[in-house]
C-alpha positions as CSV (number, residue, x, y, z in Angstrom):
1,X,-82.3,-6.4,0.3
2,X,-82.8,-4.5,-3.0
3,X,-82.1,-0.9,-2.4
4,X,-82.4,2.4,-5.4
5,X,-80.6,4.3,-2.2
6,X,-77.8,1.8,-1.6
7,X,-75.8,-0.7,-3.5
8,X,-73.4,-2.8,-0.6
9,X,-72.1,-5.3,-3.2
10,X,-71.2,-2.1,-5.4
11,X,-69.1,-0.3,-2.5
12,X,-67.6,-3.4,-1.7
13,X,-66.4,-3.9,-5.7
14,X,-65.2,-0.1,-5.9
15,X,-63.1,-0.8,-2.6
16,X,-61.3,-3.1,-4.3
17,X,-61.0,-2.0,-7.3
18,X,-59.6,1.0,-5.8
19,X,-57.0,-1.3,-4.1
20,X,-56.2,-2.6,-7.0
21,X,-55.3,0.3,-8.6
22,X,-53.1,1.8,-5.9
23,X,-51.0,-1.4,-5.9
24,X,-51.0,-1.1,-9.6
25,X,-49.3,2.4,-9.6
26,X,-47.1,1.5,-6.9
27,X,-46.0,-1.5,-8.9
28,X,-45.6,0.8,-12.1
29,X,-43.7,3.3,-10.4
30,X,-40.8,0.5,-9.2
31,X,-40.9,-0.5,-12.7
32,X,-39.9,2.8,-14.1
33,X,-37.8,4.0,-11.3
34,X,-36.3,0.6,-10.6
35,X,-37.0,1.4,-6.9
36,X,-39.1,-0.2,-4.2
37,X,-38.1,2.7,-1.9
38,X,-38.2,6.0,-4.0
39,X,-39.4,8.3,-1.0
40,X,-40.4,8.7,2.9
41,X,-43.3,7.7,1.7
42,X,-42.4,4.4,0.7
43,X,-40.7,3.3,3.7
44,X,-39.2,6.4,6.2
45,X,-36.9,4.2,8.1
46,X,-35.4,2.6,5.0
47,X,-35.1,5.7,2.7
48,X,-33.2,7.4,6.0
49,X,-30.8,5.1,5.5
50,X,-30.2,4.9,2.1
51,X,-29.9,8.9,1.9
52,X,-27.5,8.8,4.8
53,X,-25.3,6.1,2.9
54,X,-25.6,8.1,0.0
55,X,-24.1,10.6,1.2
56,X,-21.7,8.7,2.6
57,X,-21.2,7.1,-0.9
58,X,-20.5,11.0,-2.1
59,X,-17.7,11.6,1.0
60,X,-15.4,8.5,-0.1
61,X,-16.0,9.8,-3.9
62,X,-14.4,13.8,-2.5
63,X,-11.9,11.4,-0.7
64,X,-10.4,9.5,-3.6
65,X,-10.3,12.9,-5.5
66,X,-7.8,14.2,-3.1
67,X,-5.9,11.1,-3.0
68,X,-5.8,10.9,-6.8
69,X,-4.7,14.8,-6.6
70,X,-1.9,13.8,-4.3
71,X,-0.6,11.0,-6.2
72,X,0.2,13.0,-8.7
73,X,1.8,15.1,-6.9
74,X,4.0,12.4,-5.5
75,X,4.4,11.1,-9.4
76,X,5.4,14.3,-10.8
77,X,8.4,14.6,-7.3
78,X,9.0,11.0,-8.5
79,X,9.6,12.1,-12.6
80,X,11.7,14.9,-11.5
81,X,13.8,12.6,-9.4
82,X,14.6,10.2,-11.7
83,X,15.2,13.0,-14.3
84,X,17.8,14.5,-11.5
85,X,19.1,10.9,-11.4
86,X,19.7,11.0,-15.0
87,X,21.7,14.2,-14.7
88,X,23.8,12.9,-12.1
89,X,24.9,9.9,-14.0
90,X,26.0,12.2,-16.8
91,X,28.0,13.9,-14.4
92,X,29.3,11.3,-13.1
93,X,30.6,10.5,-16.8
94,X,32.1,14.1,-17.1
95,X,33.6,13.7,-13.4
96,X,35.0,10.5,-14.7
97,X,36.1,11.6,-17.9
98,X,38.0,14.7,-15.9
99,X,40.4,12.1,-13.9
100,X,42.6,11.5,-16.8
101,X,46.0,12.9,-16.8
102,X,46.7,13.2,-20.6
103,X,43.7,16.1,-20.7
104,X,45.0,19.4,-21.5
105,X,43.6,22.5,-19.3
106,X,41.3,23.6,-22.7
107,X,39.9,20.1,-22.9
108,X,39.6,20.5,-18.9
109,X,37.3,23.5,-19.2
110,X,35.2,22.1,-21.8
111,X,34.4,19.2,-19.7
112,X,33.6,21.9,-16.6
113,X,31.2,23.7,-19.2
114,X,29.5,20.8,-19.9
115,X,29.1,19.4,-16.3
116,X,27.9,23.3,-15.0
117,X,25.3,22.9,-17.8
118,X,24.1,20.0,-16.6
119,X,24.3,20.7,-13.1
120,X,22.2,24.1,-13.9
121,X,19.2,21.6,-15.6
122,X,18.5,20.6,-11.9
123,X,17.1,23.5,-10.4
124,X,15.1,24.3,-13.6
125,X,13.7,20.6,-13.1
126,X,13.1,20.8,-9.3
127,X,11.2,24.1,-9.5
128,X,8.8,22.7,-12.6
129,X,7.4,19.5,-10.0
130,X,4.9,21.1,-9.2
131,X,1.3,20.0,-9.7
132,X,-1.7,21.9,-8.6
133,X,0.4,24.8,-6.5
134,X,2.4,21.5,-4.4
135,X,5.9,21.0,-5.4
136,X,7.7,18.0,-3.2
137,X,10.5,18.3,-5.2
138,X,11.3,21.5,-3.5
139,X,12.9,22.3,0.0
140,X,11.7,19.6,2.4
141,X,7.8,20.1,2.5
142,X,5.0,17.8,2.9
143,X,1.8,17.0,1.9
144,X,-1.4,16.1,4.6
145,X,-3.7,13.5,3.1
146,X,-7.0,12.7,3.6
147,X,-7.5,9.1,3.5
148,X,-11.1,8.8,5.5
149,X,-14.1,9.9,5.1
150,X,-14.6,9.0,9.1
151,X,-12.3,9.4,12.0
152,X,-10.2,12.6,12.9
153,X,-13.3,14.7,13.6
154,X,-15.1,13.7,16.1
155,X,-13.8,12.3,19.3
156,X,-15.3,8.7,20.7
157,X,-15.2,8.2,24.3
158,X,-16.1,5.6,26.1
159,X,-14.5,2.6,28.3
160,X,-11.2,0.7,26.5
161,X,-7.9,1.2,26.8
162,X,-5.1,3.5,25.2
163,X,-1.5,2.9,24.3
164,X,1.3,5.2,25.2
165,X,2.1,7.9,23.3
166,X,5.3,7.4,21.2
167,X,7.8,9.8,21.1
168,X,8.0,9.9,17.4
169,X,4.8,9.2,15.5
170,X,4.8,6.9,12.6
171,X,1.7,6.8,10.0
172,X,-0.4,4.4,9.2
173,X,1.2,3.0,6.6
174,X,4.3,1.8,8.7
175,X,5.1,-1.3,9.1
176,X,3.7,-2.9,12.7
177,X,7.1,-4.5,13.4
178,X,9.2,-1.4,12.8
179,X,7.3,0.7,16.2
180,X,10.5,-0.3,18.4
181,X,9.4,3.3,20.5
182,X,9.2,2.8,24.3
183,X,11.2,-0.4,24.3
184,X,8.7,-2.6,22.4
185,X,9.7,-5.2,20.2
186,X,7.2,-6.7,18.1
187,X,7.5,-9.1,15.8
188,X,6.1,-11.3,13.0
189,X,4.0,-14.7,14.5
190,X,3.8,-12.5,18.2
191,X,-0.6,-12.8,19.4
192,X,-2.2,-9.7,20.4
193,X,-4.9,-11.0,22.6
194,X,-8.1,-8.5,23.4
195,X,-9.8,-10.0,26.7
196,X,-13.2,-8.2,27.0
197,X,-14.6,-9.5,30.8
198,X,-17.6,-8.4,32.6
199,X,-17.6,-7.2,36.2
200,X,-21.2,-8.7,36.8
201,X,-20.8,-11.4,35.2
202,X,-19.1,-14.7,34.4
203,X,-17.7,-15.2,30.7
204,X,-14.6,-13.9,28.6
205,X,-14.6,-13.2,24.9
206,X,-11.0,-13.3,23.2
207,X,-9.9,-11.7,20.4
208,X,-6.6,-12.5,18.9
209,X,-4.4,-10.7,16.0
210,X,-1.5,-12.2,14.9
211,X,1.4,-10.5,13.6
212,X,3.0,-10.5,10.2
213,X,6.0,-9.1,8.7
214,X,4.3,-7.5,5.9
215,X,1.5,-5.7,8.6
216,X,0.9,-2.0,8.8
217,X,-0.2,0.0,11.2
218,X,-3.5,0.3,9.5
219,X,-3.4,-3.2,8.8
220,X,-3.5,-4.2,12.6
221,X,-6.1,-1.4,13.1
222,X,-8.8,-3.1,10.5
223,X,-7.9,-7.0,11.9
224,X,-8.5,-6.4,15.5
225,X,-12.0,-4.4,13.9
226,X,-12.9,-7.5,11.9
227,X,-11.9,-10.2,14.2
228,X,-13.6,-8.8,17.2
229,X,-16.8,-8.3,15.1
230,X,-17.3,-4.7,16.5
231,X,-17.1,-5.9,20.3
232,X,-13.8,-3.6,20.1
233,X,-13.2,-0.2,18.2
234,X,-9.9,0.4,17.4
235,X,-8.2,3.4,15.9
236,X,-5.0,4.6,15.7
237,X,-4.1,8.6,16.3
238,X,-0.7,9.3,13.8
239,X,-0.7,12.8,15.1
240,X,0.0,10.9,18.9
241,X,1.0,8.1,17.6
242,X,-1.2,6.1,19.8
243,X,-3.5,3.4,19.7
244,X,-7.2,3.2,20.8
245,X,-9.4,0.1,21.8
246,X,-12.9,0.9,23.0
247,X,-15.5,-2.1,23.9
248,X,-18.6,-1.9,22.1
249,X,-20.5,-4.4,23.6
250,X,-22.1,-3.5,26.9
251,X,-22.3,-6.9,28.3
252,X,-18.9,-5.7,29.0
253,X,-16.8,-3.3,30.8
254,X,-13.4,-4.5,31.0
255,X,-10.7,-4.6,28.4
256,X,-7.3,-6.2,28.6
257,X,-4.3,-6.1,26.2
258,X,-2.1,-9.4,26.1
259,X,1.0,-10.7,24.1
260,X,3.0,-13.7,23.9
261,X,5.5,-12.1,22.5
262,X,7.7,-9.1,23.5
263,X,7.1,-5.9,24.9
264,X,4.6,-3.7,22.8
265,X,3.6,-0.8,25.4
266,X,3.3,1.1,22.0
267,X,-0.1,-1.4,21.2
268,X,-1.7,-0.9,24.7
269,X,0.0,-4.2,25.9
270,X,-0.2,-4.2,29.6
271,X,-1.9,-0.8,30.1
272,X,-4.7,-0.4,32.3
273,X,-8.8,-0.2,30.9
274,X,-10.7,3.2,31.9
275,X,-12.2,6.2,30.5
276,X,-10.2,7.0,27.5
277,X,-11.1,8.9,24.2
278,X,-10.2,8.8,20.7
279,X,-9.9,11.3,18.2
280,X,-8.5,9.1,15.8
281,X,-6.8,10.0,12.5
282,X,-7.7,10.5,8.5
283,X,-5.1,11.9,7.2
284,X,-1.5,10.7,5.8
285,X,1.4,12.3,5.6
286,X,3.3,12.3,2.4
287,X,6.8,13.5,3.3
288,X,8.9,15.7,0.2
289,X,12.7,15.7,-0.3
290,X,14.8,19.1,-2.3
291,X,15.8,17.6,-5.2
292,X,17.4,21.4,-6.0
293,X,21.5,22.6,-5.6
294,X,20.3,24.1,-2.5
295,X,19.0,21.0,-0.5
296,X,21.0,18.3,1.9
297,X,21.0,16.1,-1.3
298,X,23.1,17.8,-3.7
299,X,24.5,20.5,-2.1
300,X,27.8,19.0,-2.2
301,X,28.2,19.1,-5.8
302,X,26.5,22.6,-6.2
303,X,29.9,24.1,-6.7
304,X,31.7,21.4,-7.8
305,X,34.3,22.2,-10.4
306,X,36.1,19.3,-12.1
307,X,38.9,21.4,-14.4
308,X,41.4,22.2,-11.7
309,X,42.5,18.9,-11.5
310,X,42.7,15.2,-11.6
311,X,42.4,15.1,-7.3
312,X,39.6,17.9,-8.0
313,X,37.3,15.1,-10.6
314,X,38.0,12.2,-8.3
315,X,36.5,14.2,-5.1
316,X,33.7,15.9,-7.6
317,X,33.0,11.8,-8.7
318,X,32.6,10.7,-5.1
319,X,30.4,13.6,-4.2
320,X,27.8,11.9,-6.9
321,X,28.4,8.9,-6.1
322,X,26.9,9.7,-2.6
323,X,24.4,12.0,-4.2
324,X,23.3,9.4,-6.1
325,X,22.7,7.1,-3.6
326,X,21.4,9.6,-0.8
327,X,18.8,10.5,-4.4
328,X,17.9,6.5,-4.7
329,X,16.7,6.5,-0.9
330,X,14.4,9.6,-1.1
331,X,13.0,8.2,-4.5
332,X,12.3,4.8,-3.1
333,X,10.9,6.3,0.0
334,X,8.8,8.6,-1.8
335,X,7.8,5.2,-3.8
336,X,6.3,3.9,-0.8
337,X,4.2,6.6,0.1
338,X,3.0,6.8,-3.0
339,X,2.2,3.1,-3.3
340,X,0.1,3.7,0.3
341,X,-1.6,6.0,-1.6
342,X,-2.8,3.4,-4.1
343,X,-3.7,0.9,-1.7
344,X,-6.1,3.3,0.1
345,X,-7.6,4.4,-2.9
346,X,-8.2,0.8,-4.2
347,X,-10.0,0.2,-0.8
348,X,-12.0,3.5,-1.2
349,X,-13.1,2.1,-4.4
350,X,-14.1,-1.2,-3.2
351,X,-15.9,0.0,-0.2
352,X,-17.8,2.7,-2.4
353,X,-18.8,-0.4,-4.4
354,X,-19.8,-2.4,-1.5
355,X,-21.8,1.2,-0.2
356,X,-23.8,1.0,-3.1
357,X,-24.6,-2.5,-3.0
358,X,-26.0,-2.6,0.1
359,X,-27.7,0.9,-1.0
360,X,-29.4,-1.5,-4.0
361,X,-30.0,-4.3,-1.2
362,X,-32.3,-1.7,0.4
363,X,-33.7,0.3,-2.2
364,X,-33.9,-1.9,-5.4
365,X,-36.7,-3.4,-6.5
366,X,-37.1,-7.0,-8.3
367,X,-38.0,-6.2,-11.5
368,X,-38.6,-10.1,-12.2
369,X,-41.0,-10.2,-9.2
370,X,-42.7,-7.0,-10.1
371,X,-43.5,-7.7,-13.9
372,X,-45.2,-11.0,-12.6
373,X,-46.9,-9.1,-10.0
374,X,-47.8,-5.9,-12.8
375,X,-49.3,-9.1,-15.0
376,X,-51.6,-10.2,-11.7
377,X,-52.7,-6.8,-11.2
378,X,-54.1,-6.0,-14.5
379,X,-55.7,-8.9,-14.6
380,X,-56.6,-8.3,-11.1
381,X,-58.2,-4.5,-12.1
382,X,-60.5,-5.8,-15.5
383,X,-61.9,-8.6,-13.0
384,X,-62.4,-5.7,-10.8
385,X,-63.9,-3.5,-13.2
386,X,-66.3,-6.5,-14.5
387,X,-67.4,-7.2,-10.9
388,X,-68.2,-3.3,-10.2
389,X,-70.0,-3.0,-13.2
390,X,-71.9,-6.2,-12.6
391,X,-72.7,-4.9,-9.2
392,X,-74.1,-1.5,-10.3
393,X,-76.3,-3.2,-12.6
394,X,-78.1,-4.7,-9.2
395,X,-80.6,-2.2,-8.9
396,X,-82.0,-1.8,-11.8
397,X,-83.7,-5.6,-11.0
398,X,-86.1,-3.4,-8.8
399,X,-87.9,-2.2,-11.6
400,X,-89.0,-5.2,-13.3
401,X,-91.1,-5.7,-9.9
402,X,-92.9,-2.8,-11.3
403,X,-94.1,-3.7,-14.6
């Protein structure tokens, strides 16, 4: 029917049309932002996620800023120690040097001026470590961590089971083998089984960890994570020096902690499931050593005086020689931590990276897809246009039945 008060193919065309062009803006605004999901609006559920990771993406970046802070912290302790070192070899030349009899008591006392010059550089070394206010060169302080974004904060509860408490907490970054607290002896090749059992029904899932010689504490923490595929939650609290294990899945409700190999109460091994929580821990602890006259190190030779005689330089030389040595541990100690340091922040890097990824996986748009699609479209909205022009020209047939 021909109607001057209605035009249905018309409405129909601008209906379209209209659709057209809200897919074409949508498609235009991916291309310039790059983003399928830009707002709420786009998608809620996926843009709450994205912002949350975002965040998250932001908490690891504050994270590897305090770890990068501490490292050099722990590299300016380690250039002041090997500077000390270099002193105490020189000494060790003068002390030397003073153990011949043919000196004469002048010659004697300019060796002693020389090695209480020395000697004085260390203390003016020591108190220069420092690096933003922290000095680990310095009396015997040390320096908390953070190494996590998560854990520490906020306790998980749940059903799992918890290890003893050892006497004398460890961090993270010790080896697994060395834990020898509360009689355990673990060892490279032992099986740390996870049995996770139902009471209401049949059916056991197994997870196993195997030991090696080069595992951390951490180490073991992230393996039983990964191989139980989040069935388990393990954490480990350095502040308690205890181990968590809490089951995930609720098919089940019972949690058991094997080994074939020795006794490893300090892993949970043999201790019963139940109600247990975790507050886990995100910090490590980077331990300092005095490197000054007044510390355990070189205290000895603090007064030290090699000019009285040639039994006085041969004592004054073996008092290095142990400084030396009892310097070469706390360096290479202070190593370690400091290479724990690196390997956390490489991981922080790489899970950042990852973060964003799947950020992009959710958010991104295909610009490939959507320039074909922006092609379709246009096309798509002059058909569009032609048909709704076509269609409001309907009408005006009416009027040749007039004429």
């Amino acid at each position: 029917m021909l109607s001057v008060n209605s035009n249905f193919g018309a409405s129909v065309a601008l209906q379209s049309l209209n659709n057209t062009n809200k897919e074409l803006n949508e498609v235009q605004n991916r291309i310039s932002t790059g983003l399928k999901v830009a707002s709420a609006r786009d998608n809620g559920a996926v843009y709450a996620i994205a912002e949350g990771q975002r965040a998250r993406v932001s908490s690891v970046a504050a994270v590897k800023d305090g770890i990068d802070r501490a490292s050099s912290v722990v590299d300016v302790a380690l250039a002041a120690g090997k500077s000390v070192g270099d002193i105490l070899q020189k000494l060790k030349a003068k002390a030397v040097a003073a153990q011949a009899d043919d000196l004469t008591s002048d010659q004697r006392d300019a060796l002693q001026a020389d090695f209480a010059s020395l000697r004085s550089q260390i203390d003016t070394i020591a108190n220069a470590a420092q690096f933003n206010g922290a000095n680990l060169a310095l009396g015997s302080t040390s320096l908390n961590v953070l190494i996590s974004d998560l854990g520490g904060s906020t306790a998980a509860t749940g059903v799992g089971v918890q290890s003893v408490a050892m006497g004398l907490p460890v961090s993270g970054a010790a080896l697994l083998t060395d834990l020898t607290d509360q009689s355990a002896a673990i060892a490279a090749n032992d099986l740390i089984s996870f049995d996770l059992t139902s009471s209401t029904a049949a059916g056991t899932f197994t997870v196993a960890v195997e030991v090696t010689a080069t595992m951390t504490v951490d180490d073991f923490v992230e393996a039983v994570n990964a191989a139980s595929g989040g069935k388990v939650s393990a954490s480990y609290d350095d502040q308690a020096g205890q181990f968590t294990y809490l089951i995930n899945d609720t098919y089940y409700d019972e949690l058991a902690v094997t080994t074939g190999g020795g006794n490893a109460d300090v892993l949970g091994v043999g201790e019963a499931f139940g109600n247990v929580s975790s507050a886990g821990s995100n910090t490590f602890q980077v331990d300092g050593f005095d490197f000054s006259l007044t510390g355990s190190i070189l205290s000895p030779i603090a007064s030290t005086d090699v000019s009285t005689s040639t039994a006085a330089a041969t004592t004054a030389s073996n008092a290095i020689d142990s400084a030396i040595t009892s310097l070469n541990q706390s360096l290479a100690t202070m190593g370690s931590q400091a290479a724990a340091l690196d390997i956390q922040n490489g991981f922080l890097s790489s899970l950042s990276d990852v973060i964003e990824q799947g950020i992009g996986n959710l958010v991104d748009a295909d610009l490939a897809k959507e320039s074909a699609r922006l092609q379709s479209l246009q096309i798509k909205q002059q058909l569009g246009a032609q048909a709704l022009s076509i269609a409001n020209q309907a009408p005006s047939l009416i009027l040749s039945f007039f004429r």
